[in-house]
MDAnalysis code that builds the backbone (N, CA, C; Angstrom):
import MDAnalysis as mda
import numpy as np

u = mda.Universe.empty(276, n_residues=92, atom_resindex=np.repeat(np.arange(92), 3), trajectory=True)
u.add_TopologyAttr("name", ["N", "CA", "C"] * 92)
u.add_TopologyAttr("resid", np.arange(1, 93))
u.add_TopologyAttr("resname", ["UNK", "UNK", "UNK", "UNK", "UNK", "UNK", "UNK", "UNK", "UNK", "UNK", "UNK", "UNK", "UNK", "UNK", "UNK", "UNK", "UNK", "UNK", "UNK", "UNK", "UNK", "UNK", "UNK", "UNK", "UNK", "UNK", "UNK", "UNK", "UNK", "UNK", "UNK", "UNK", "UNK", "UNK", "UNK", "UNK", "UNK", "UNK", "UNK", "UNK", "UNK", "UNK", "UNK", "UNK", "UNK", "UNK", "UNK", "UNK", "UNK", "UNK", "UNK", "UNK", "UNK", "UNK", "UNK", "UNK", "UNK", "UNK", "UNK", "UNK", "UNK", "UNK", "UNK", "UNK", "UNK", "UNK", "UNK", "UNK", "UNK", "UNK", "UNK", "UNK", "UNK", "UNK", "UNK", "UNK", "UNK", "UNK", "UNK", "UNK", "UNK", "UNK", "UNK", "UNK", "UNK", "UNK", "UNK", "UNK", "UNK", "UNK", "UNK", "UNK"])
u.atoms.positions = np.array([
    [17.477, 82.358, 45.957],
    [17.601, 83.080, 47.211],
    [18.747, 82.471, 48.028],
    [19.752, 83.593, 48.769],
    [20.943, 82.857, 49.521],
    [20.301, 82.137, 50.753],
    [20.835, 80.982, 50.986],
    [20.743, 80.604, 52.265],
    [21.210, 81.740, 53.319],
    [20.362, 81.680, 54.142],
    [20.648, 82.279, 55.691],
    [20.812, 81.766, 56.750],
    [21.480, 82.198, 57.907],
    [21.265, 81.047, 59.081],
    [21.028, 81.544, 60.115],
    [20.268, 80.768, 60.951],
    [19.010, 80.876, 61.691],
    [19.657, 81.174, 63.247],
    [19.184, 81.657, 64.214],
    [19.256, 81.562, 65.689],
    [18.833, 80.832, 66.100],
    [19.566, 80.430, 67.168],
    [19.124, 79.600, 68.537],
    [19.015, 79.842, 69.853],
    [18.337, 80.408, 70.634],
    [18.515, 81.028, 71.537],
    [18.575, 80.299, 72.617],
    [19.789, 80.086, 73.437],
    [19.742, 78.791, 74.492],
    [20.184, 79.489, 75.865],
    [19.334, 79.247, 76.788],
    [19.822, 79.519, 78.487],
    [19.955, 78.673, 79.234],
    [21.012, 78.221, 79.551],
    [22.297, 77.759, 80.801],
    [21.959, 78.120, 81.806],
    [22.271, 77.209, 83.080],
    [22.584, 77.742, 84.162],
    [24.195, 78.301, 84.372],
    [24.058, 79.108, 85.239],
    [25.254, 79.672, 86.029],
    [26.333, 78.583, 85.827],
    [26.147, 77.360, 86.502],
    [27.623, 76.532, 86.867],
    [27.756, 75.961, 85.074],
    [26.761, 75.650, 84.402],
    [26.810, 74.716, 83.026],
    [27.558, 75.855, 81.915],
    [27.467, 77.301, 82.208],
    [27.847, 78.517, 81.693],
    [29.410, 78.561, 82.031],
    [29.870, 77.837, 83.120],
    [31.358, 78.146, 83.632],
    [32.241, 76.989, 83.022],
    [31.162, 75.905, 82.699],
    [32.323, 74.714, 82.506],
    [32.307, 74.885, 80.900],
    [31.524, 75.445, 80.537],
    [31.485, 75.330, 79.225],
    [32.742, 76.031, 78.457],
    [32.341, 77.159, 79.173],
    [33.326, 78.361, 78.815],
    [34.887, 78.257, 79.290],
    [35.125, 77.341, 80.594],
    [36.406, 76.740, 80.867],
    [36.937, 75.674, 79.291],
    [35.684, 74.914, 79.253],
    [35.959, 73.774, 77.862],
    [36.034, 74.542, 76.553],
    [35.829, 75.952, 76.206],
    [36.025, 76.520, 75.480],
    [37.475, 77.002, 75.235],
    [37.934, 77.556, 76.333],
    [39.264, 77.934, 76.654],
    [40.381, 77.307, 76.133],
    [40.309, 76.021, 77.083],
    [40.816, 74.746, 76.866],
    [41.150, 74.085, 75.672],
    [40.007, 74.503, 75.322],
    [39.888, 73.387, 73.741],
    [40.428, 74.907, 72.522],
    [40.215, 76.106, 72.685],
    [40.984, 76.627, 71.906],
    [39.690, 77.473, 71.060],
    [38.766, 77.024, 71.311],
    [37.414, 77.710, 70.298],
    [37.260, 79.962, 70.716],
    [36.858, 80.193, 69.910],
    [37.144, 81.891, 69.724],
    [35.960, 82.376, 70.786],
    [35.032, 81.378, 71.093],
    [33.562, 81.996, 71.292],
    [32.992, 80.832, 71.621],
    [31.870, 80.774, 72.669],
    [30.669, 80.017, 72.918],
    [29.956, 79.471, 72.079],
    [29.315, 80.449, 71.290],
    [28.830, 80.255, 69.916],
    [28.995, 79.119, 68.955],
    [30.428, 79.487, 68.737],
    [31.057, 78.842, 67.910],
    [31.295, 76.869, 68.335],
    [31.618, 76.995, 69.820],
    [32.032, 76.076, 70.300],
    [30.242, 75.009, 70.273],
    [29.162, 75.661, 70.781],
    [27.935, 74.982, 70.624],
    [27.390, 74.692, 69.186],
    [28.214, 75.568, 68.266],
    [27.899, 75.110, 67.151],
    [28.573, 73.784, 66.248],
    [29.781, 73.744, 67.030],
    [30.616, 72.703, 66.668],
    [30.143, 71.525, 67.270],
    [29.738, 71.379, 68.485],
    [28.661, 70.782, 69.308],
    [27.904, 70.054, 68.261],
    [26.825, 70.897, 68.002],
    [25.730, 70.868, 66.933],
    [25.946, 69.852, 65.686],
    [26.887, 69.968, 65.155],
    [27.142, 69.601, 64.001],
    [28.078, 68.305, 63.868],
    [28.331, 67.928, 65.197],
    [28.673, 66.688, 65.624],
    [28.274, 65.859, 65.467],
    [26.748, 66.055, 66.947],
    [25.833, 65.165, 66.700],
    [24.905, 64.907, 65.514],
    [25.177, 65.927, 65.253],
    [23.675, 65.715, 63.718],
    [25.000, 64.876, 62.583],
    [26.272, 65.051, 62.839],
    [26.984, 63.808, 62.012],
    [26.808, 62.463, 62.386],
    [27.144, 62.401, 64.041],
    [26.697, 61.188, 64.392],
    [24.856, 60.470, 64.200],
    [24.162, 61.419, 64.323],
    [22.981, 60.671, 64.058],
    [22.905, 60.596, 63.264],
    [23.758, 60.872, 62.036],
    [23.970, 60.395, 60.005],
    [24.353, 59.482, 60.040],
    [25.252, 58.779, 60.950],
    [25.763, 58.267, 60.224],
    [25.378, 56.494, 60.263],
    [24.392, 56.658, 61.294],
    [23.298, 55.072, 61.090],
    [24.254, 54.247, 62.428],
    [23.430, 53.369, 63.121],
    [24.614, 52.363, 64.365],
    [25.322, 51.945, 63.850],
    [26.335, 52.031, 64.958],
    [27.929, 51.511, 64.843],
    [27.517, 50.378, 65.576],
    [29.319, 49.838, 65.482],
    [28.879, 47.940, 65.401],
    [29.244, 47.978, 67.637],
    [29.340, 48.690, 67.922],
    [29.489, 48.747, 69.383],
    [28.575, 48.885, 70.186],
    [27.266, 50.004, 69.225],
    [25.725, 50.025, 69.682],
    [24.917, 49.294, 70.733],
    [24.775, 49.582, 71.782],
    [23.443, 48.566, 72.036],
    [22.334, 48.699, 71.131],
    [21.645, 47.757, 70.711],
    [20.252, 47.797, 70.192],
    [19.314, 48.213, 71.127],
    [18.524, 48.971, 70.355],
    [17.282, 49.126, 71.438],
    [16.461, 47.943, 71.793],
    [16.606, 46.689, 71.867],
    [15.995, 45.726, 72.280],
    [16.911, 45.240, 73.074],
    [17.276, 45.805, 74.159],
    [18.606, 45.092, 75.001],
    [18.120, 43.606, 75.373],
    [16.857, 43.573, 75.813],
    [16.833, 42.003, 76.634],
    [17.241, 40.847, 75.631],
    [17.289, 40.824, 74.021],
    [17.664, 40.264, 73.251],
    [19.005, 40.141, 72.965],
    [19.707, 41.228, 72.888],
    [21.244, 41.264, 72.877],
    [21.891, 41.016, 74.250],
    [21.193, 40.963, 74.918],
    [21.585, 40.474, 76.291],
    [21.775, 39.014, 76.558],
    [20.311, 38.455, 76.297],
    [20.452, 37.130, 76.272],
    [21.454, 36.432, 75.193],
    [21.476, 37.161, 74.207],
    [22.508, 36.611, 72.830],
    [24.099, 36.676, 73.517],
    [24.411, 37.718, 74.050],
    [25.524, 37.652, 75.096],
    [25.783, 36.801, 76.258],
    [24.619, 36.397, 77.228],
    [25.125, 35.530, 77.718],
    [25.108, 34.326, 77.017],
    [24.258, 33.784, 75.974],
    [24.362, 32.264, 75.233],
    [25.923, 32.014, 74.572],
    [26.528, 33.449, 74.095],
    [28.062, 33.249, 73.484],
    [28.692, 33.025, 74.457],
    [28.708, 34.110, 75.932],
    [29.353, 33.551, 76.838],
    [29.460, 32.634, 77.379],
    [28.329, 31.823, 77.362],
    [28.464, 30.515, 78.424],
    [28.752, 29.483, 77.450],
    [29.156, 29.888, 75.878],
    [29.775, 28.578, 75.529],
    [31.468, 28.767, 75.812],
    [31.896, 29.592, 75.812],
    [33.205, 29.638, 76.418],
    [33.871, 28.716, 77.273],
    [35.131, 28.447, 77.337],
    [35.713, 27.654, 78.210],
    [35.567, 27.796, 79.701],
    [34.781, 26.600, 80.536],
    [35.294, 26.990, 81.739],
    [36.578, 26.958, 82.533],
    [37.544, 25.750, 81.998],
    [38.694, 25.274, 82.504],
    [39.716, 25.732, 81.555],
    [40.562, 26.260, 81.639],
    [42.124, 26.493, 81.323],
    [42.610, 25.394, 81.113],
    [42.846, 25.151, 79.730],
    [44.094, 23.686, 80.035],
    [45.597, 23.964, 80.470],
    [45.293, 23.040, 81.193],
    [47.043, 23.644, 81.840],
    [47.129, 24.329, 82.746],
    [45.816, 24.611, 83.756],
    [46.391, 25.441, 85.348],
    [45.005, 24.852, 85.779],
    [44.925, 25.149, 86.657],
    [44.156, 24.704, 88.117],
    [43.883, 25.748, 89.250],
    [42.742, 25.558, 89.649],
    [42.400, 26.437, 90.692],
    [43.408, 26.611, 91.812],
    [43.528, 28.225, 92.135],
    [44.465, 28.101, 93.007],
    [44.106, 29.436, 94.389],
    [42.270, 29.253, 94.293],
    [42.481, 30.100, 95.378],
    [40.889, 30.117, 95.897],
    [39.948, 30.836, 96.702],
    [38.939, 30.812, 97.084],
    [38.009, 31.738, 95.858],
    [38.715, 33.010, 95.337],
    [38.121, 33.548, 94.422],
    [38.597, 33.141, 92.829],
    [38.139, 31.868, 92.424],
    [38.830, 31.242, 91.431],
    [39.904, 31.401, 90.429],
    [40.981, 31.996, 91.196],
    [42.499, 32.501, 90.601],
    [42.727, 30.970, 89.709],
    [43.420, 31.001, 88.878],
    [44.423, 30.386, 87.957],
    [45.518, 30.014, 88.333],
    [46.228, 29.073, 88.298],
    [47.846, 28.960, 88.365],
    [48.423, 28.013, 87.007],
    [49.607, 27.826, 86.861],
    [50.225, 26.752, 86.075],
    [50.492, 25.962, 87.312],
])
């Protein structure tokens, strides 16, 4: 049996109907349709394609704390300049 494809029947407001259809324009797409379907098939790529390395984890308070422990081993002092102001500017 051929594949068929299915409807979606979606209602917008008024103003979400204007920008869309401006971003349609814009972007060059033939139709609404078309443009929410391109939409569509975006995200369902992106949710294929598993987290990227930029992700927050859903356990932020962990990657949080792991962020500040890298940060605070960082340098506090510059070798080679010195404080040079009330909001701790740098100089040589």
């Amino acid at each position: 049996m051929a594949e068929t494809r299915r409807r979606i029947n979606l209602s917008v407001d008024p103003e979400l109907y204007g920008r869309l259809d401006d971003m349609r324009r814009r972007d060059g797409f033939p139709s609404l349709p078309r443009m929410v379907t391109a939409f569509c098939r975006l995200c369902m790529a992106l949710r294929e394609s598993g987290p990227r390395a930029f992700d927050i984890p859903e356990d932020e308070a962990d990657w949080l704390a792991a962020e500040f422990d890298r940060l605070s081993e960082a340098e506090r002092e510059r070798p080679g300049w010195r404080k040079a102001g009330p909001f701790n500017e740098y100089t040589k």
